[in-house]
C-alpha positions in Angstrom: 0.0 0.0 0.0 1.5 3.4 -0.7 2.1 6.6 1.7 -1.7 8.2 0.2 -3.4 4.4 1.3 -1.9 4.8 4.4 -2.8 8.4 5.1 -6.8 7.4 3.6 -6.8 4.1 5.9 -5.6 6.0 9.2 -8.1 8.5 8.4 -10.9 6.4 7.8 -9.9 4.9 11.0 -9.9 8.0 12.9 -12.8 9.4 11.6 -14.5 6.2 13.1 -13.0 6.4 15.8 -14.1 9.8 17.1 -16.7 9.8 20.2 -19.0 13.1 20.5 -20.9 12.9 24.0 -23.8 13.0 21.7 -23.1 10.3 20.3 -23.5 8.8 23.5 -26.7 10.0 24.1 -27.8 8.8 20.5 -26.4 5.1 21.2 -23.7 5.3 18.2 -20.8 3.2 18.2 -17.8 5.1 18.3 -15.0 5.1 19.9 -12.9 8.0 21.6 -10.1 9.1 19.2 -6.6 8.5 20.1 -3.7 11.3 20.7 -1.0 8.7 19.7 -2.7 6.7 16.6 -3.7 10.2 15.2 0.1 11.3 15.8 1.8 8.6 14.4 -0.8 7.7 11.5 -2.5 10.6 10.7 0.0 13.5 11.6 3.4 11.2 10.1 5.3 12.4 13.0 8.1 10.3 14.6 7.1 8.2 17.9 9.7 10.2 20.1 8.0 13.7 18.9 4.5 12.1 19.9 5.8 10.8 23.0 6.6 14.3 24.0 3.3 15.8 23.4 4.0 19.4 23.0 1.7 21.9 23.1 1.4 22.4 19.0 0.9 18.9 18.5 -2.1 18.7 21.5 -3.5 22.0 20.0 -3.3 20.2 16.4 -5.0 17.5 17.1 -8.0 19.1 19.0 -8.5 21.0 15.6 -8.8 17.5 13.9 -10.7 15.8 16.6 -13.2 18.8 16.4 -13.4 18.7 12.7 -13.9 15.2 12.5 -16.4 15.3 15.5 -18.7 17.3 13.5 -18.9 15.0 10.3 -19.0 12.0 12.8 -22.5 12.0 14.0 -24.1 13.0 10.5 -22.5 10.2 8.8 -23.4 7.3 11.6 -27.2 9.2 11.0 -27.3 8.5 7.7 -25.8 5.0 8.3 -28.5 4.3 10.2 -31.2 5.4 7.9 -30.2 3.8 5.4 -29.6 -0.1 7.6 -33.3 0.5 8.2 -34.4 1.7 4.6 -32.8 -1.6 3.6 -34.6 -3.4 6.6 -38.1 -1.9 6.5 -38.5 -1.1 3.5 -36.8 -3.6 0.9 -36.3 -6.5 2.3 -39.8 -6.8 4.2 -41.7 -5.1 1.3 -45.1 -7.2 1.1 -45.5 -6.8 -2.3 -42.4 -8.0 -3.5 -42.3 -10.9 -1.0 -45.7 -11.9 -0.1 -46.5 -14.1 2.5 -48.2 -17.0 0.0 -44.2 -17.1 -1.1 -42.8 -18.1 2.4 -43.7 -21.5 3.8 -41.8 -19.8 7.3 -43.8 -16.8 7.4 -47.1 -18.8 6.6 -46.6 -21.6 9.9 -48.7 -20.2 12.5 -48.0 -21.5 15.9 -50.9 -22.5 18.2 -51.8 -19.7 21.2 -51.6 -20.8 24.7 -54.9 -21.3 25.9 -56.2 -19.8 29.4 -58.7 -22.7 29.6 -56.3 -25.9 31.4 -57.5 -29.2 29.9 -59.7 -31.4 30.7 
């Protein structure tokens, strides 16, 4: 993989990566973004310089974070949507998969009784 495959993959991984506190509240699945993966990945910088964590590299990276943050939650949104578009809507369309079609959908199981036997 080349240096421009590198630099896409760590990005795609941080931008999944990043945890809004709304997210939280939304139930998203994200995960808080990492100081030294976003160093060494997404910044290129050596491990020592990382290691250090000066104050230009700390402010740097809250500038990405809070970039990234702000795409985060739109995108995981419009995941969402469209996991239940697929669900709802195409796979469990009536019309194109009627009932008559599916011997598992047609089985109806018996309802307990409130009457005990006899």
């Amino acid at each position: 993989m080349n240096q421009m495959g590198y630099r896409l993959a760590a990005t795609l991984i941080a931008v999944l990566a990043a945890l809004p506190a709304q997210a939280q509240q939304n139930n998203y699945r994200v995960q808080e973004m990492n100081f030294d993966l976003w160093c060494q990945e997404q910044a290129g910088l050596p491990a020592d310089r990382c290691d250090k964590r000066t104050d230009a590299d700390e402010a740097a990276f809250e500038a990405y974070r809070s970039k990234v943050e702000a795409y985060e939650i739109p995108y995981l949104q419009q995941k969402d949507n469209a996991a239940r578009l697929d669900r709802n809507i195409l796979r469990a369309d009536p019309v194109d998969n009627p009932i008559k079609n599916d011997p598992a959908a047609q089985q109806q199981q018996p309802s307990s009784s409130s009457t005990p036997p006899r």
